[in-house]
N, C-alpha and C positions, 0 to 999 in steps of 0.2 A: 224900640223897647225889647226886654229880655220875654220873648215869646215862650222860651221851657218854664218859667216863674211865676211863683202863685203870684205876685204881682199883677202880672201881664194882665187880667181882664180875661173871663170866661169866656170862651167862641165854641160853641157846640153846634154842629152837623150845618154849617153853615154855605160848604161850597160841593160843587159838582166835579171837578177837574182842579188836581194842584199840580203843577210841574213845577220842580224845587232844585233847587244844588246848596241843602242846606250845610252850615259849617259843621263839620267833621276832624274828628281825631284831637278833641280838646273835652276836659272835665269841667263842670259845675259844681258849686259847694250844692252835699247832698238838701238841704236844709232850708234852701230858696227852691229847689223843685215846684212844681205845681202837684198839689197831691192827686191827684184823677191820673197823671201821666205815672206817678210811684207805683199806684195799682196797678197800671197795665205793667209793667217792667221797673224792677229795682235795677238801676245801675246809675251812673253819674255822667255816663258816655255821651255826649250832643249827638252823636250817629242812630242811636237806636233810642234816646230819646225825641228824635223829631220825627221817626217813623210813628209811634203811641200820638205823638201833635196830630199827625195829618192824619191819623184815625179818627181822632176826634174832632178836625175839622171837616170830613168829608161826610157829607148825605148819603142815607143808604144807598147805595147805587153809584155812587161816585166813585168816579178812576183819579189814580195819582202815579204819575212817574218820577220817578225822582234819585237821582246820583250820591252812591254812597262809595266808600273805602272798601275794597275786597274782602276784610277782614269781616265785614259784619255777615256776606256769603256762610264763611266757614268758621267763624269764632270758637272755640270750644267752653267759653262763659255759657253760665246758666243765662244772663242775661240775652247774651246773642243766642240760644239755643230759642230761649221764649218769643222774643221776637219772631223769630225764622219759623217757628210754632205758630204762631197766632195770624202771620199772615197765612198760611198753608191750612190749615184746621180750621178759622175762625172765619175768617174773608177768601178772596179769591184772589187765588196770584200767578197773575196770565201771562207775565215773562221776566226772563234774566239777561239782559244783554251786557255780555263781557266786555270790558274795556282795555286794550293796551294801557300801559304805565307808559306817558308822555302826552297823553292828550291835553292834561292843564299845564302843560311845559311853558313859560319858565317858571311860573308862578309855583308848580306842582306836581313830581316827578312819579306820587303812589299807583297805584291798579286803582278803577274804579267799576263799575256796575251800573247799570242802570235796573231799578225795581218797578216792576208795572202790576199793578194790584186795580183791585176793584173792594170797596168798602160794600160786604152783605150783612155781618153780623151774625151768620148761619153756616160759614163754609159756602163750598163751590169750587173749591179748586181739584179737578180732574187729572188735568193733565198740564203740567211747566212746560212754558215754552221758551227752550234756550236760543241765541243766538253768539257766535265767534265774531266779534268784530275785531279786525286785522288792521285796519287803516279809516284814515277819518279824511281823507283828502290833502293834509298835512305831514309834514315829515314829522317824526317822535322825539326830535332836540330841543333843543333852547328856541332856536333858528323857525323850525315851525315854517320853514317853506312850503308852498303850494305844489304836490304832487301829483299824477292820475290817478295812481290805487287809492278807492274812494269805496268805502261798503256801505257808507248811511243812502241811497238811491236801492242796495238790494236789501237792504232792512227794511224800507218801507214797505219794499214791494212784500216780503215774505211778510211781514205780519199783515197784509190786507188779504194775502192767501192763506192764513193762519185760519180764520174762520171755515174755511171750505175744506182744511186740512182737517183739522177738529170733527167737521161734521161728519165726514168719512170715517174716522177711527171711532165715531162713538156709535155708528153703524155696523162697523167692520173693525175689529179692534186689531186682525191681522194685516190688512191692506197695506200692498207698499206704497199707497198712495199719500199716508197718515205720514212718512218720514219716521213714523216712533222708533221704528226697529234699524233705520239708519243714523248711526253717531257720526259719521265719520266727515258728514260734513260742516256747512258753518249754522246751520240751523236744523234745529230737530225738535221732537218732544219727549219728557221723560213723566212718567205716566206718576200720579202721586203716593202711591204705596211705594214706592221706590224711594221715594224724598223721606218720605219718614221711614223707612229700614234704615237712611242713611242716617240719621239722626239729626232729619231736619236740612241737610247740608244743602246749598245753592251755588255749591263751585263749580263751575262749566267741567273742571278738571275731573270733576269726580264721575260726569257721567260719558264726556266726549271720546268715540274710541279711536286713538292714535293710530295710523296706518304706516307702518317702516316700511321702507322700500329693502327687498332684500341687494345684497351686495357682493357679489361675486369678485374674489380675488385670486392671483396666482398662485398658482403651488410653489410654498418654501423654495425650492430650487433656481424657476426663476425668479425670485425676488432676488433672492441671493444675490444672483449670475447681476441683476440689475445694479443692484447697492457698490458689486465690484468693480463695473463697467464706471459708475459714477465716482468715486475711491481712485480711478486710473484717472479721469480727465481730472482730478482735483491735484490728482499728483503733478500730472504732468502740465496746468494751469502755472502751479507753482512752482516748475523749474524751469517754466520760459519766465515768470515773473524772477525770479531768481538769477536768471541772465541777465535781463534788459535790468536791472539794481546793480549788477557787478562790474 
């Protein structure tokens, strides 16, 4: 059945735990909605209308994880902005984990996210807990071969040390123990007054800080000297090619 649809049959605070990969990046006629999900958020989006679902199927206290499209991170709709709002101000939303674009390869080549919330009804959310995931154990083609580079084993591990990280920075909010004040790797936290200066935003990009490697090159001259050096073997390639042809 059409679960966003006032048809669907009423289910209130029913579950403790949903993990979802609901469909995404397609519209419903506004007018079959279910009105309780209209209230939480006007839009027609199935992305950000099944996040408002699993709020209202989740008990107080219930966590949901669940795989959405990049875009609902960073939307700049009032709709995506309320959503990304309501989990951050209203409930608790305890992590972001970024996804390459390939991981649903062949089927589906978008960015996706993983959202990990906790339904309170009151707030709670402190501090986001981002993660960079780079590789899923699989190559990012069609093909989907089995390769070593594998980060779902150190995603486990960092969020079972997330609670311990937490509990340091809410003791010590300067501690390099907390990770907060470190971007630069694949996991960190970014504290919640920062989410909302951002306007709410949940793009890994917006907080994670890029490290360039500096690059040291030759001075103009010898490049030069190099370019002409290459320029003479190309000539002179092509007047022995020019003999052995004549």
């Amino acid at each position: 059945k059409d679960s966003l649809s006032e048809k669907s049959g009423y289910v209130d605070e029913a579950f403790s735990l949903i993990l979802a990969n609901p469909p995404f990046k397609g519209s419903i006629e506004k007018s079959t909605i279910a009105k309780d999900l209209s209230k939480v958020i006007n839009t027609t989006k199935t992305e950000l209308l099944f996040i408002a679902l699993f709020l209202r199927l989740l008990k107080v206290g219930g966590r949901a994880a669940l795989i959405v499209p990049d875009g609902v991170l960073f939307g700049s709709s009032k709709a995506h902005k309320t959503i990304r709002k309501t989990l951050v101000e209203d409930h608790k939303l305890d992590g972001v984990i970024s996804m390459p674009s390939g991981v649903f390869k062949p089927y589906a080549g978008v960015s996706t996210a993983i959202l990990i919330f906790t339904k309170t009804g009151v707030g709670g959310t402190d501090y986001v807990w981002f993660y960079d995931m780079e590789a899923d154990g699989f190559s990012l083609d069609d093909k989907r071969q089995k390769i070593e580079k594998n980060d779902i084993p150190d995603i486990i591990k960092c969020w079972k040390e997330r609670e311990l990280l937490l509990n340091s920075l809410e003791k010590s909010p300067l501690t390099p123990l907390s990770k907060e004040g470190d971007r630069k790797g694949k996991a960190f936290f970014v504290p919640k007054d920062e989410i909302k200066y951002n306007g709410y935003d949940l793009s890994i990009n917006r907080y994670k800080e890029i490290e360039y490697e500096e690059v040291e090159y030759d001075p103009p001259s010898i490049i030069l000297g190099k370019i002409r050096n290459l320029e003479a073997d190309i000539d002179q390639d092509l007047t022995e090619l020019e003999r052995l042809l004549s």
